[in-house]
C-alpha positions, 0 to 999 in steps of 0.5 A: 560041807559044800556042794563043791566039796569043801568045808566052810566055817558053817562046818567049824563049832566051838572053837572059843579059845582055840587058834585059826591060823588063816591065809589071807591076801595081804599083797596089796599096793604100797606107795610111801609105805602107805597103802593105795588100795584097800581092796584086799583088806576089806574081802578078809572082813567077814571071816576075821570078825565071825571067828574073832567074835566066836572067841577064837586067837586068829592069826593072819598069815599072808605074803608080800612082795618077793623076797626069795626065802630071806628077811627084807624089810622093804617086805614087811608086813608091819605098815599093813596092820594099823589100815587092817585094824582100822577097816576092821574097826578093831585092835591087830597086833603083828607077830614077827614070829609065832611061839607057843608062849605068845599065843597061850598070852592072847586073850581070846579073840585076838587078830594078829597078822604074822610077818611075811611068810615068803621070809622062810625059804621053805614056804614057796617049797612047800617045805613038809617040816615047815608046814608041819611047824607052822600048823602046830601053832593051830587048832585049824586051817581058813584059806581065805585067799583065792588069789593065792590058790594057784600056789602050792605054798605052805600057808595055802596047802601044806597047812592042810595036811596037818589041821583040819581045813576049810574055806574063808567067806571070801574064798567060799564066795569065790569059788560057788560064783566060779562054780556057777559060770564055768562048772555047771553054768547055764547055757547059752554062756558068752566068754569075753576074752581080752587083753594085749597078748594071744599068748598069754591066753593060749589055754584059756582059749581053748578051754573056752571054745569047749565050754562056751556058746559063744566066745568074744576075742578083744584087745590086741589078741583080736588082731592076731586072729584077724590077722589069722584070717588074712585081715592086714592089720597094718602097725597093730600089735599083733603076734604073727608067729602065731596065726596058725595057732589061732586058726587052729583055735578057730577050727576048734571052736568050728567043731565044739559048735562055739561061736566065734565073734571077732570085731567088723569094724574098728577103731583105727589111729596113727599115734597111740597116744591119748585122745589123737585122730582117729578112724573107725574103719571096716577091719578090711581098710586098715593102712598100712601106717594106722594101729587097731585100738578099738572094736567099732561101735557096730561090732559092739551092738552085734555084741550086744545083741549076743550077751541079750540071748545069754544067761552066763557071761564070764569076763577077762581082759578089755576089748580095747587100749581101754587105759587110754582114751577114747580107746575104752568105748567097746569095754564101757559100753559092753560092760555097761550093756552086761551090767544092765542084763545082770541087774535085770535078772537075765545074766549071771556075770563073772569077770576077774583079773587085774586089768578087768577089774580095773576096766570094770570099775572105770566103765562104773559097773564092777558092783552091778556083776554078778561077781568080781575076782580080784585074783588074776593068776588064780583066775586065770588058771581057773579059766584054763581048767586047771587044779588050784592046789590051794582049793584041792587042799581044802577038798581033801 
């Protein structure tokens, strides 16, 4: 048992001839029918190979797409399989649906992906009959799937009222390093808060001023507190409607004694557009005609110097229009700067999301973090101190 409460496969034994039915993240990018990232494929690897090699019938169970409860095949699973089994360096078959017959045929060790679980209308109602006809295809449950624990579905929780149930490698990977930076971190922690919208991140921010010692706003989001504090931020994306909102969250942060740190100086332009004219300014001097689209590279060092006194960092969303150059200088360079601390043993990093994974693996760093959340909404509701129903499943 782990010390979060969960089981793990360390906990499961003789299960040679048995059938693991095993949620996992099959949501991966398609164009032309061929998958673009395999990302999500290779984090199943270590809990597919350890229980087909211990002789159990594995079957895959996983979602893709919407198709809202009823069979489209632009939705199949089917393309998945053939890059599965070749990144597993083993056979796959696909089942469109199970059936005692068909499993009692497999031979021991098999890996089969079933098709698409949101065909069932039950499966997003976390529907009780469907689970229990599910689970009785089963000898027991792995989630392997953090990405989709913020679901309550039937092949993330429902499952796991029926069959014993315990966490993939993946999963158990996921949740000791989200353990580590949000539930017991080690103090002084910095959370780096970024991204197009203040609205988006509402209840992430004022979790975090509770959690954290110091709390690093980027992105579009900054301008709405600047704005907040009476900075004109000229064209900038910017949420006006909520600035009393954020000054609220920096009062919050004045009594949890969180450090609030908000860019200084700025990288202004006219155009959004790759590589235009551009200024770098005090957030004090932007025109009325110019946008914000970067932290300035003062601000950066400051911030810098505040991940060198922290030992715990966790990161979501960009500082910048990162996608979009030279608007991804402050996201490289303090991704840069966090990688390094971490490599030299000074800080434990955690970031997650879709946008911080790609900004992370532009800056060339994702592999120096600590870890690296491919989840986005799971991480996201993580970060805002909710339950994850598909984690409490296992809890129970």
């Amino acid at each position: 048992m782990s010390s979060n409460g969960f089981k793990t496969l360390d906990d499961l034994s003789d299960i040679e001839g048995k059938t693991g039915l095993v949620r996992v993240d099959l949501n991966v990018p398609m164009a032309d029918g061929k998958v673009t990232d395999h990302t999500r494929l290779k984090a199943i690897i270590p809990t597919v190979t350890e229980l087909s090699d211990n002789g159990a019938k594995v079957l895959l169970l996983a979602h893709f797409g919407r198709p809202k409860g009823e069979y489209r095949p632009e939705f199949s699973l089917e393309p998945v399989v053939a890059p599965l089994a070749s990144i597993l360096g083993r056979d796959v078959g696909f089942m469109q649906r199970p059936s005692q017959d068909a499993i009692a045929e497999l031979p021991n060790g098999s890996i089969m992906v079933v098709e698409n679980s949101r065909f069932a209308a039950g499966e997003e109602q976390n529907d009780p009959g469907m689970a229990k006809m599910i689970a009785s295809f089963g000898d027991f449950f792995v989630n392997d799937a953090f990405s989709a624990a913020h679901r309550a579905h039937v092949t993330t929780a429902g499952i796991a009222d029926h069959l014993p149930a315990y966490a993939g490698r993946s999963m158990e990977r996921e949740l000791n390093a989200l353990a580590k930076a949000l539930g017991d971190p080690e103090h002084p922690v910095a959370a780096v808060v970024g991204g197009a919208k203040v609205s988006s991140k509402l209840d992430v921010l004022r979790q975090m001023v509770e959690k954290v010692d110091h709390l690093i706003i980027g992105g579009g989001m900054a301008n709405t507190f600047l704005a907040a504090r009476g900075v004109n931020v000229g064209k900038s994306l910017c949420e006006h409607d909520l600035t009393d909102t954020a000054n609220e969250i920096l009062e919050a942060a004045d009594k949890a004694d969180c450090t609030v740190h908000l860019p200084y100086d700025v990288v202004v332009s006219r155009e959004f557009a790759p590589n235009p004219p551009t200024r770098t300014v005090n957030v004090h001097e932007v025109a009325e005609d110019e946008m914000i689209l970067d932290v300035g590279p003062a601000a950066v060092e400051a911030l810098n110097d505040v991940l060198k006194v922290c030992k715990t960092l966790v990161w979501n969303g960009p500082m910048g229009a990162f996608e979009t150059p030279p608007f991804d200088a402050a996201t490289v360079a303090l991704a840069q700067t966090a990688a390094a601390l971490t490599k030299e043993g000074q800080l434990l990093s955690v970031a997650g999301g879709g946008d911080t994974v790609a900004a992370l693996n532009h800056a060339g760093v994702a592999d120096d973090f600590s870890f690296v959340s491919t989840a986005g909404g799971a991480f996201l509701e993580w970060m805002e101190g909710k339950e994850l129903p598909g984690v409490v499943a296992l809890q129970r």
